[in-house]
N, C-alpha and C positions, 0 to 999 in steps of 0.2 A: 486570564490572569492580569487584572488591573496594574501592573507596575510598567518602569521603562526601560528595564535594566538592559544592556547590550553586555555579553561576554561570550569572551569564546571567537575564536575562526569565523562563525556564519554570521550573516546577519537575522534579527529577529524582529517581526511584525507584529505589534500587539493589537490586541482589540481593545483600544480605547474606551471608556464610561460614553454613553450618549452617542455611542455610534450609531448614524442613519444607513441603514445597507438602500436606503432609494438612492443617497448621493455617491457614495461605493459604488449602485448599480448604472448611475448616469456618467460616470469618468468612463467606467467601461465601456461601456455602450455606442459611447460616442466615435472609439477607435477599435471596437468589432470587427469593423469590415478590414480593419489592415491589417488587424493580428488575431484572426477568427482562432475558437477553440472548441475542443471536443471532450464531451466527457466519456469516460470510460466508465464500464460498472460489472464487474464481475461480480456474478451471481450465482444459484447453484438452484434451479427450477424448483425446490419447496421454500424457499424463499419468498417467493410469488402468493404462502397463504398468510406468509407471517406479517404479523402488525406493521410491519416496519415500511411495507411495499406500497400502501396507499398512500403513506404519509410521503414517500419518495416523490411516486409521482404528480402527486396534488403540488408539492413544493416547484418542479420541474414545470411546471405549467408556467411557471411564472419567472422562467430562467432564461431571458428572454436574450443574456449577453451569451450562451451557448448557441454555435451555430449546427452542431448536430448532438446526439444522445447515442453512440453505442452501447449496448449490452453483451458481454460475453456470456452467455447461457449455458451453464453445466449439468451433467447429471441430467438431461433432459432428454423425456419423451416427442415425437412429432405434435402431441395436443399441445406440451409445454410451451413448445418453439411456436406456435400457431397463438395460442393465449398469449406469449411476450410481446409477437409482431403485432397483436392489437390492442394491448395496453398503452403500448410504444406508441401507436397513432395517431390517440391523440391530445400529441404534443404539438407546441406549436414551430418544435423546431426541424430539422428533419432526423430520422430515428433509422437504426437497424439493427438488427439481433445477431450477431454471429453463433452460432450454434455446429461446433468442432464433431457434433457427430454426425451430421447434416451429409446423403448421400452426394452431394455435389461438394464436398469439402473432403472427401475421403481421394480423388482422384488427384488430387494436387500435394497432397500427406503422402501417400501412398508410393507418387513416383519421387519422392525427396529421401525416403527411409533407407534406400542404398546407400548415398550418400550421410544423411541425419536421422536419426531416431528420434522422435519428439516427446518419444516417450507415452506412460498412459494417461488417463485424462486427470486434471489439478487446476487449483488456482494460476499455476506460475503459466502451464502450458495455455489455456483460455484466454488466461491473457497478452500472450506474447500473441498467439494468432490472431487476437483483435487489434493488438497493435499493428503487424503487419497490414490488415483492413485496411484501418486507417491511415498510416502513414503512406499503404500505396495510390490513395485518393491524392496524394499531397495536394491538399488542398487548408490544411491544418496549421496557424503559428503552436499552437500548446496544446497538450491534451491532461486532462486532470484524471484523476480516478480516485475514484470514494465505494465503500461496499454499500450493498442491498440490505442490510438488516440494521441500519441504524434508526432506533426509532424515534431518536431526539432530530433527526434530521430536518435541516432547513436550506434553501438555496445559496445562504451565506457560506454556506461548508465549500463547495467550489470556487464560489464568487472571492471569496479570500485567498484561498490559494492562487488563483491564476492573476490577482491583482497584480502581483511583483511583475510575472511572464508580461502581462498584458499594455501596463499603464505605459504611455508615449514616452517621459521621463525616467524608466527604471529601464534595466536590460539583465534582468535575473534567469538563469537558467532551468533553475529547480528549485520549488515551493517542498517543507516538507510541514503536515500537520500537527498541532499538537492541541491540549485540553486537560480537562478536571474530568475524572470519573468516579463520580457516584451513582452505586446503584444502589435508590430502597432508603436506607439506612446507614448504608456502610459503604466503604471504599474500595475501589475496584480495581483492576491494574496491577493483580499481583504479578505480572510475568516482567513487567516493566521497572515497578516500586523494587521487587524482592530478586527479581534475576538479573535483568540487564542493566541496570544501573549499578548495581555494586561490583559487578563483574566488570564490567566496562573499564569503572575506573582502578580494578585492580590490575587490569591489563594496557591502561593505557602507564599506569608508573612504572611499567616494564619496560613497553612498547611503544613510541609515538611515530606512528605512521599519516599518512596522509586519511585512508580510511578510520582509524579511530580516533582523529581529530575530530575528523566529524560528526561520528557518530557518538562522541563521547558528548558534545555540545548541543545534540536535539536531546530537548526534551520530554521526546517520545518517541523514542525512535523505534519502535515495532508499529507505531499509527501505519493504517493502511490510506492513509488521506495525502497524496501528493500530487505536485503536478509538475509535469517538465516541455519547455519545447520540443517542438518535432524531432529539430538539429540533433536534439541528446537524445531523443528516445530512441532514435536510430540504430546509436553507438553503443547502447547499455544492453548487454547481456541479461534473461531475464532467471532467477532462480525458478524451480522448478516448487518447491516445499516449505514447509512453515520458515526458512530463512529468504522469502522474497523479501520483507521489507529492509532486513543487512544486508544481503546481496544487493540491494538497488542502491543502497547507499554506500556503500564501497565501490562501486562501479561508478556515481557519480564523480564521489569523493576523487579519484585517478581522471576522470573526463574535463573536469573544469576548475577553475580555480574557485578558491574559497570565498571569494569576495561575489561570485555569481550564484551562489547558495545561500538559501534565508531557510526560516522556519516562518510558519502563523498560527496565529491562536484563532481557534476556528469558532467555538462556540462555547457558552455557559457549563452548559456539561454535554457527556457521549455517552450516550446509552446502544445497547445492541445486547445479540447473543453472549450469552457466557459458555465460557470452556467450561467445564468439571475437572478437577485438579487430577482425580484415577492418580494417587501416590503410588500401587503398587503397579500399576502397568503403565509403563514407558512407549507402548504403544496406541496410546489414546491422549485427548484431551488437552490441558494444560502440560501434563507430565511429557506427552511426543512432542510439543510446542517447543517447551525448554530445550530438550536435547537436540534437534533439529537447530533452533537456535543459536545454541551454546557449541553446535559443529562449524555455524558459520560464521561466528564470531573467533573461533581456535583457528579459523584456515589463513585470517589476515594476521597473526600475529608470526612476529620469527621467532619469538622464545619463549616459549611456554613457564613460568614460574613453576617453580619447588611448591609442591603442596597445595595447590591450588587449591583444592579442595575446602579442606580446612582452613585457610585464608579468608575464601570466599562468605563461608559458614559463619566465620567470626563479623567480618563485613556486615554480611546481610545481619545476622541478629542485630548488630547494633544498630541497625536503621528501625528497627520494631517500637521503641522508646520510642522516636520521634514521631514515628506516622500514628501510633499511639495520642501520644500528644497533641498530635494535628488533628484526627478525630477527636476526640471527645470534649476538647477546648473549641471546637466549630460545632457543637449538639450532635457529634454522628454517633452509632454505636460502634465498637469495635472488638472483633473476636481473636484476642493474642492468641489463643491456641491453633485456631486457624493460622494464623500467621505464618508461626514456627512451623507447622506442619509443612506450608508451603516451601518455608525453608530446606528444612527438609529433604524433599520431595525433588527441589531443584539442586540440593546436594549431591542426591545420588544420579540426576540427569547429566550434571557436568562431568561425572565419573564416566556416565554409558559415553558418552560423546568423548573424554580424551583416549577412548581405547577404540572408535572410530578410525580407521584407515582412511587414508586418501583416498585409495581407490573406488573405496567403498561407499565415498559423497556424489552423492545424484550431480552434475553436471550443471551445471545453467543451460538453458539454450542461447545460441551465439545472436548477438545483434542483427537487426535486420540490414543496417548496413553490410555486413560481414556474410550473409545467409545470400545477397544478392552476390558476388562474386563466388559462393559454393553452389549454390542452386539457381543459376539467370534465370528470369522469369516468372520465380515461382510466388513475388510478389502480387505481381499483375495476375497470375490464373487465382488463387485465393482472391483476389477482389470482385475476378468477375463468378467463382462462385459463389460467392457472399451478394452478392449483387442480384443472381439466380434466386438464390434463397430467400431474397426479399423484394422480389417480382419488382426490377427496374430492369432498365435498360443499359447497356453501355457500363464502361469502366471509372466513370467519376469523370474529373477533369483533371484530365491527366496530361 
């Protein structure tokens, strides 16, 4: 998004017209070794056939400001785990696969579940244990994460985020991603356009908290594209289900100050997998996305408005005109009836989610800060069976 506009609490980083990512990649480069960083990549092993995984690592080849490449491997078979470790290889950074269901990674889960349940297997939980990985290597200033099915993907996706963490002059904490999405023809980003945005801001003229400060101020705030130093990643509890990217951001939001939070604009457009909307079942798709969602968005507020609902209903239609407008004044096509439907659809999810109980919200898993003074040690045996898993020797440098 070609403008320069600043608003709002965070600060925001644009991509500039004429941007060279070689001179981007030589500021970094230069002070690598002081403020080395990792990326994270949670993935889900059929991932691995889809379009999106070559173009990953072709671009990785050439990311040469990353000092290592984890993958968090889900849903995977031992072939899976064996095909990751050699796709991973070669890179020319150093690589390794954490794989949660890996029989040397069951004895360190295993003796912690008296004390922690980690629950069953997910994006929240794969990656909270890849983060333990890496941050018990401490050997990391940042660590980024971006998913496996992006097929517009280019090394700038990282390289921008970890710029604020990284550059010798800046001292940012947390990078969060944002972007244009079109897919095909048409616009994309219903969860974002048509849920979280107008709900956001009906809840923040209730509410202004520290958390929907700032989540009210990204402009994409469900992007899976962030990056944070070690320091924080430590401290931040991870959500478990379709609310990690609000949970990560309300957990920031309470860790740091506003002025050490930025956003970037990462690339021209974002392409990847789509949801299926499934209006009548709430437990699939874009429909469990919302409600999940819209549970983690309700838990930070203290007063829930009168009628939400229909508030929200009326909100959202009225943004339909405009994205309307923004489509088809830029050549796009666009399907109002779809729209509505979406609306909808996220109508009755806000419904299922305010008759959600507390108790009845899956948990985050606690910081790994936090997990060391519950569980001592079980940093370090997770490293070294991850370590096992990926035939080296020793605990990193520890």
């Amino acid at each position: 998004m070609s403008d320069f506009w600043q608003y709002g609490p965070i600060t925001t980083i644009h991509r500039f017209p004429g941007l060279k990512v070689s001179d981007l990649e030589k500021v970094i480069l230069d002070h690598a070794a002081d403020r080395p960083a990792a990326l994270l990549v949670p993935a889900l092993a059929s991932e691995m056939d889809g379009p999106a995984w070559p173009v990953l690592l072709n671009e990785l080849a050439d990311a040469f400001f990353l000092r290592e490449v984890v993958l968090a491997l889900g849903r995977a078979t031992t072939k899976d785990f064996e095909r990751a470790k050699s796709d991973l290889a070669g890179l020319p950074m150093e690589t390794a696969v954490v794989w949660p269901e890996s029989a040397n990674l069951q004895g360190p889960l295993d003796k912690m579940r008296p004390t922690l349940d980690v629950g069953p297997p997910g994006k929240g939980r794969d990656v909270w244990i890849t983060l333990g990985y890496v941050l018990g290597r401490r050997r990391i200033h940042a660590i980024v994460l971006n998913d496996a099915d992006i097929t517009t993907y280019t090394r700038e996706i990282p390289l921008r985020l970890l710029a604020p963490l990284l550059h010798p002059e800046l001292s940012y904490d947390f990078t969060k991603g944002y972007y244009a999405r079109v897919s095909g023809s048409y616009m994309a980003g219903r969860a974002t356009r048509l849920l979280v945005a107008p709900l956001v801001s009906i809840l923040l003229s209730k509410d202004v908290n520290p958390p929907f400060s700032v989540i009210g101020a990204m402009r994409y705030a469900l992007a899976g594209e962030f990056a944070m130093t070690a320091d924080l990643a430590a401290r931040l509890p991870v959500p478990r289900d379709w609310g990690l990217e609000i949970g990560i951001l309300s957990a920031v939001a309470r860790a740091v100050p506003f002025e050490r939070i930025c956003q970037a604009d990462l690339c021209d457009n974002y392409e990847h997998k789509h949801q299926e909307l499934h209006p009548e079942n709430a437990t699939k798709g874009l429909n469990r996305m919302a409600v999940e969602v819209t549970a983690a968005l309700l838990k930070e507020v203290g007063r829930i408005p009168e009628n939400l609902v229909s508030v929200y209903k009326e909100q959202a239609e009225s943004m339909i005109p405009k994205y309307r407008a923004d489509a088809l004044a830029s050549g796009l096509d666009y399907n109002e009836a779809k729209e509505h439907e979406a609306v909808e659809t996220f109508a009755r999810a806000i419904e299922k989610a305010l008759g959600i109980k507390a108790d009845d919200i899956l948990q985050p898993l606690p910081a790994w800060q936090e997990v060391e003074t519950i569980c001592p040690g079980l940093i370090k045996e997770i490293v070294e069976a991850v370590e096992r898993d990926n035939a080296r020797k020793g605990v990193g440098d520890q």
